[in-house]
C-alpha positions as a Python dict, from the first residue, in 0.01 Angstrom:
ca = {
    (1, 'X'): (0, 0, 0),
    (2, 'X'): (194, -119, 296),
    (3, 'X'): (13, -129, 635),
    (4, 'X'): (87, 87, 946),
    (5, 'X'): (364, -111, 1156),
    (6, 'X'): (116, -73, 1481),
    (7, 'X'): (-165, -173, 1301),
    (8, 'X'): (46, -455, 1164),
    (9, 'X'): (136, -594, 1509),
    (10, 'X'): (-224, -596, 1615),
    (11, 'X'): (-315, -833, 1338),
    (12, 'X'): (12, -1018, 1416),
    (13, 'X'): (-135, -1029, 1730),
    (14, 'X'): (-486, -1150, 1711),
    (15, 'X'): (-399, -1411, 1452),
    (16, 'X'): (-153, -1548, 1721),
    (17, 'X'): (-416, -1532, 1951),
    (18, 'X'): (-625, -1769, 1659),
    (19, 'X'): (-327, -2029, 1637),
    (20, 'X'): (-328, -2073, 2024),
    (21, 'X'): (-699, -2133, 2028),
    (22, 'X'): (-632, -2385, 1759),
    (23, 'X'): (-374, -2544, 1898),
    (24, 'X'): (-520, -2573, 2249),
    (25, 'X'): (-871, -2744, 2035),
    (26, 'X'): (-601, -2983, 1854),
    (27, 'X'): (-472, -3133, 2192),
    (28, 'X'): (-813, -3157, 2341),
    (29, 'X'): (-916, -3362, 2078),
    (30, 'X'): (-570, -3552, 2016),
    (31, 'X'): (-590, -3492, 1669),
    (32, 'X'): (-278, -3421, 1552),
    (33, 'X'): (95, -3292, 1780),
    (34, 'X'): (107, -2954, 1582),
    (35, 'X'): (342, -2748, 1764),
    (36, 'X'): (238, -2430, 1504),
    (37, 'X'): (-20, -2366, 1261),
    (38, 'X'): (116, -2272, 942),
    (39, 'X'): (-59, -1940, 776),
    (40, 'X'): (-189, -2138, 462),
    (41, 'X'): (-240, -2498, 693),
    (42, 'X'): (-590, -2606, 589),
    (43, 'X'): (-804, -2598, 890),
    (44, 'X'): (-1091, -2740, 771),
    (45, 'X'): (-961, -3051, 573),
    (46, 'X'): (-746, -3160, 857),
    (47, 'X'): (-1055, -3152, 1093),
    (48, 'X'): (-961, -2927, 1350),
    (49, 'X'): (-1223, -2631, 1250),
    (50, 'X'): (-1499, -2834, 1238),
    (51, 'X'): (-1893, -2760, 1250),
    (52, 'X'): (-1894, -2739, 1621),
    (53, 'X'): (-1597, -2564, 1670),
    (54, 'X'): (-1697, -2321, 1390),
    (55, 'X'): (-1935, -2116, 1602),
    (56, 'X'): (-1697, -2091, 1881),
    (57, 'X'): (-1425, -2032, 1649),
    (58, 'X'): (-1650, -1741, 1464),
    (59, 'X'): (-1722, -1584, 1798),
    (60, 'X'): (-1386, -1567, 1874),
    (61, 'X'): (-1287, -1396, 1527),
    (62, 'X'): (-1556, -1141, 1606),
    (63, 'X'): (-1403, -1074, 1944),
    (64, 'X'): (-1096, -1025, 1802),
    (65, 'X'): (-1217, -756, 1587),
    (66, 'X'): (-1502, -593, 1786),
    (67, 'X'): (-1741, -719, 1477),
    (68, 'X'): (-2084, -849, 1577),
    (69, 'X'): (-2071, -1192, 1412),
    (70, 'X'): (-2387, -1312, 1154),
    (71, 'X'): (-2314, -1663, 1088),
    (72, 'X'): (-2575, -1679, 827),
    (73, 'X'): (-2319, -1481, 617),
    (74, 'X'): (-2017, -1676, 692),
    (75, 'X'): (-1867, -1873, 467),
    (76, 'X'): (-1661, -2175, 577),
    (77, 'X'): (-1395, -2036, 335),
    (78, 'X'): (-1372, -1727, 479),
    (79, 'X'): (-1239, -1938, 763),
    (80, 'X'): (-988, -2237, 592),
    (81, 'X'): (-667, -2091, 674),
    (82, 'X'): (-503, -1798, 882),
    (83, 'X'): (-415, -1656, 638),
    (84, 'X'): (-733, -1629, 476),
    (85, 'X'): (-860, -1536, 784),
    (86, 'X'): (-615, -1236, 832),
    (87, 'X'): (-736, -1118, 506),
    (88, 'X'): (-1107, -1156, 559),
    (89, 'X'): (-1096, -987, 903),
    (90, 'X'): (-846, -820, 990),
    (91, 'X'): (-672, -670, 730),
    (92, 'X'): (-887, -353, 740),
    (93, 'X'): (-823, -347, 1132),
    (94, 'X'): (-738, 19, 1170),
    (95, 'X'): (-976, 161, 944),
    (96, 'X'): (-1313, 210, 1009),
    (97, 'X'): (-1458, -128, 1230),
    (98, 'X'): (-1789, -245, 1061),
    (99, 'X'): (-2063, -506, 1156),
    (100, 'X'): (-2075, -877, 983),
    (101, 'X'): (-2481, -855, 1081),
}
């Protein structure tokens, strides 16, 4: 099934929105010079989605998608990549928005 072009530039859009948050976290903490964030680049291994920035991080996936966020049902690999991401949270962006609580 292929996706709705609008509804495809809205996730295009939000998980640019991710990869600038990222990449504004990775300079702050002078952890690496990324320049982009690859769809399938490991975010947890590297270190730059780590336990404190998961929460923030979380919060800002739920404000993305106008979902109320539960972290006690997150999983960490819900969140590795942005890819993963895209498919956890917003690839049903357009249909009917639910509640992670």
């Amino acid at each position: 099934m292929e996706q709705n072009p609008v509804v495809q530039t809205e996730v295009d859009e939000r998980t640019a929105r991710l990869s600038e948050w990222l990449l504004d976290r990775a300079e702050q903490m002078s952890l690496m010079s990324l320049t982009s964030i690859e769809p399938d680049f490991d975010l947890v291994a590297s270190g730059l989605l780590d336990s404190l920035r998961f929460v923030e991080f979380a919060f800002l996936v739920g404000e993305l998608t106008g979902q109320r966020m539960n972290l006690a049902r997150l999983r960490l690999e819900q969140f590795r990549t942005l890819r993963r991401i895209s498919a956890e949270f917003f690839a049903d962006y357009g249909s009917a928005q639910g509640s992670l609580s």
